[in-house]
C-alpha positions in Angstrom: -46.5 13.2 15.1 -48.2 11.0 12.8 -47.1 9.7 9.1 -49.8 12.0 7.5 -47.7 15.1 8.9 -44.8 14.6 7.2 -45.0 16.2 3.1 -45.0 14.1 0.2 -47.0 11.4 2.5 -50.2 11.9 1.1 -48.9 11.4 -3.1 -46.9 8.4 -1.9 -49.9 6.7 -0.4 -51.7 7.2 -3.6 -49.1 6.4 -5.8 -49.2 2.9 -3.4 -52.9 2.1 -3.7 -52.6 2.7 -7.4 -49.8 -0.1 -7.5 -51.6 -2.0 -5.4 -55.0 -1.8 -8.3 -53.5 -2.7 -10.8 -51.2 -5.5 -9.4 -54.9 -7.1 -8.0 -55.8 -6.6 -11.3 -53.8 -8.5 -13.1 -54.1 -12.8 -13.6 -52.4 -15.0 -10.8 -49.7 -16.0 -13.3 -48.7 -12.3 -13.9 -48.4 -11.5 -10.4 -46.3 -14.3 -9.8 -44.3 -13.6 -12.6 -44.0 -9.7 -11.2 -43.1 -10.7 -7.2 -40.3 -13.2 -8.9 -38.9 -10.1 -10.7 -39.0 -8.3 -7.7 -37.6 -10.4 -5.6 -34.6 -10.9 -8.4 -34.0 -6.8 -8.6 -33.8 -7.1 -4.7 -31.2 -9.6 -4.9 -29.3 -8.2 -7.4 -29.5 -4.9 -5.8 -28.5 -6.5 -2.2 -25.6 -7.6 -4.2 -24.2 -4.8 -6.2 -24.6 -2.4 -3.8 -23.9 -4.3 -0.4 -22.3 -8.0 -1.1 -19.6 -6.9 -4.0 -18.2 -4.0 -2.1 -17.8 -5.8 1.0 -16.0 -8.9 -0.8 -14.1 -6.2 -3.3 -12.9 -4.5 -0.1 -11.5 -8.2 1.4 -9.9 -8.6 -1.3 -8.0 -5.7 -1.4 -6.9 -5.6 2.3 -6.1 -9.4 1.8 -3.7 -8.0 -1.6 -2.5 -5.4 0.7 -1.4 -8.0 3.6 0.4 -9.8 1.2 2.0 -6.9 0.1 3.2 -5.8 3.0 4.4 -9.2 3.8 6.4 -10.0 1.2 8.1 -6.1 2.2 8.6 -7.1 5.3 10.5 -10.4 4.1 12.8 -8.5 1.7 13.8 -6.3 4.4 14.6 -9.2 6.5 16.4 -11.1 3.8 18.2 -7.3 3.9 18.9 -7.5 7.2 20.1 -10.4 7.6 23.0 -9.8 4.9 25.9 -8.9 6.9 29.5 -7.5 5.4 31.6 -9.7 3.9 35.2 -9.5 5.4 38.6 -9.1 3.0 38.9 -7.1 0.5 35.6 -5.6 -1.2 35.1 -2.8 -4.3 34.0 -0.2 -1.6 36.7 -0.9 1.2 39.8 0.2 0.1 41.1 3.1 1.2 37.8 4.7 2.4 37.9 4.7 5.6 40.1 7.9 5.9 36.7 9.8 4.4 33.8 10.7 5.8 31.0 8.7 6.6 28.3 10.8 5.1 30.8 11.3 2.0 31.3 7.6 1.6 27.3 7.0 1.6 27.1 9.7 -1.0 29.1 8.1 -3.2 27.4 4.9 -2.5 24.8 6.4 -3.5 26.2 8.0 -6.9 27.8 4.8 -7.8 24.7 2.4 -7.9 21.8 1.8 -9.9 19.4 4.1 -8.0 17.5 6.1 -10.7 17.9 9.2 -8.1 19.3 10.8 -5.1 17.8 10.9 -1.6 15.9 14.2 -0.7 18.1 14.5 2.4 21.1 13.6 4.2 22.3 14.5 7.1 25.2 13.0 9.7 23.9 11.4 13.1 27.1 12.0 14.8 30.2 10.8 14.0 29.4 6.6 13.2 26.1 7.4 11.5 23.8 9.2 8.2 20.3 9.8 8.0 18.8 9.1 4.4 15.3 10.0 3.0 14.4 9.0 -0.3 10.9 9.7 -1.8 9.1 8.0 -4.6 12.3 6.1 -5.6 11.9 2.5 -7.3 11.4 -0.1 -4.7 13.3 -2.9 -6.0 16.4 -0.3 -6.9 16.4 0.2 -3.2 16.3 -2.9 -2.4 19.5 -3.6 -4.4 21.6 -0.5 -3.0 20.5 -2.1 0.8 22.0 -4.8 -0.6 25.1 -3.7 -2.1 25.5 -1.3 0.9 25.9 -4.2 3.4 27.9 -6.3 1.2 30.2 -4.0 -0.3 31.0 -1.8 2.7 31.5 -1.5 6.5 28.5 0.0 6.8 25.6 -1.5 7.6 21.5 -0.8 7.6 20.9 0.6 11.1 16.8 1.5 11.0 14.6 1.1 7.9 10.7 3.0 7.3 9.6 2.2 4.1 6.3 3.0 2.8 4.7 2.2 -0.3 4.0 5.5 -2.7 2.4 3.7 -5.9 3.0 0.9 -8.1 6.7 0.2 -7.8 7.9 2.9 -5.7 8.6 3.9 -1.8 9.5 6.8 0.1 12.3 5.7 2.7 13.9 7.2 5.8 16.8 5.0 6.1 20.1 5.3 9.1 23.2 3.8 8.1 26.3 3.0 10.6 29.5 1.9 10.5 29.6 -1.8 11.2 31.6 -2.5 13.8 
């Protein structure tokens, strides 16, 4: 199989010579003046089309990392809160109630701008929580106010980003001990 088999071949290779004419026919200073233009549309396509995505691309997984590092640091600034011992708002004569009833009204009480999707008891010391698309940094506060405010304590945390601002979250929360 040879180059002349393939269609279109044959027009291209005139179209070429034709090029090729009237570029010879032109004065030395306008053919340079032509292969410096086409060497700058070669660059500037290189660039647009390979080089920007490339760096664009690095500069949003490097965005991202940050992102999900500074996550990863407010949950373990989360964490790393531990209840307070005495007297607290949410201490007082709760214990008699449920656990699952005690996290709902947890979750009643705060600032969150809505309730979780789910909850559900993981035996008798333990709830499950899902949130979706709720504000991140309202979450963040109700950890908060959850371990500080309660004898209950964050057990397991997944937390992924939805948009700007929000998360979807399956949470477990336990009795501290």
């Amino acid at each position: 199989m040879t180059l002349s088999d393939f269609p279109g071949i044959d027009a291209l290779g005139e179209r070429w010579n034709a090029l090729r004419q009237a570029f010879d026919q032109r004065e030395v200073r306008e053919q340079r003046i032509l292969l410096i233009g086409a060497i700058a549309l070669t660059v500037t396509i290189f660039y647009l089309a390979v080089w920007e995505p490339i760096s664009m691309a690095r500069a949003e997984a490097a965005r991202e990392l940050a992102d999900a590092r500074d996550i990863a640091q407010r949950i373990e600034d989360i964490a790393a809160v531990r209840p307070q011992q005495g007297s607290s708002q949410g201490r007082g004569g709760a214990s008699n109630r449920s656990l699952l009833a005690r996290v709902d009204q947890l979750v009643r009480s705060s600032a969150l701008d809505q309730t979780p999707e789910r909850m559900t008891p993981d035996g008798d010391d333990a709830v499950r929580i899902w949130f979706e698309e709720t504000p991140f940094e309202g979450l963040l506060r109700w950890l908060a106010d959850l371990e500080q405010r309660s004898d209950m304590r964050l057990d397991s945390a997944d937390i992924e980003r939805d948009g700007e601002g929000t998360a979807s979250a399956r949470l477990q929360v336990e009795r501290s001990s």
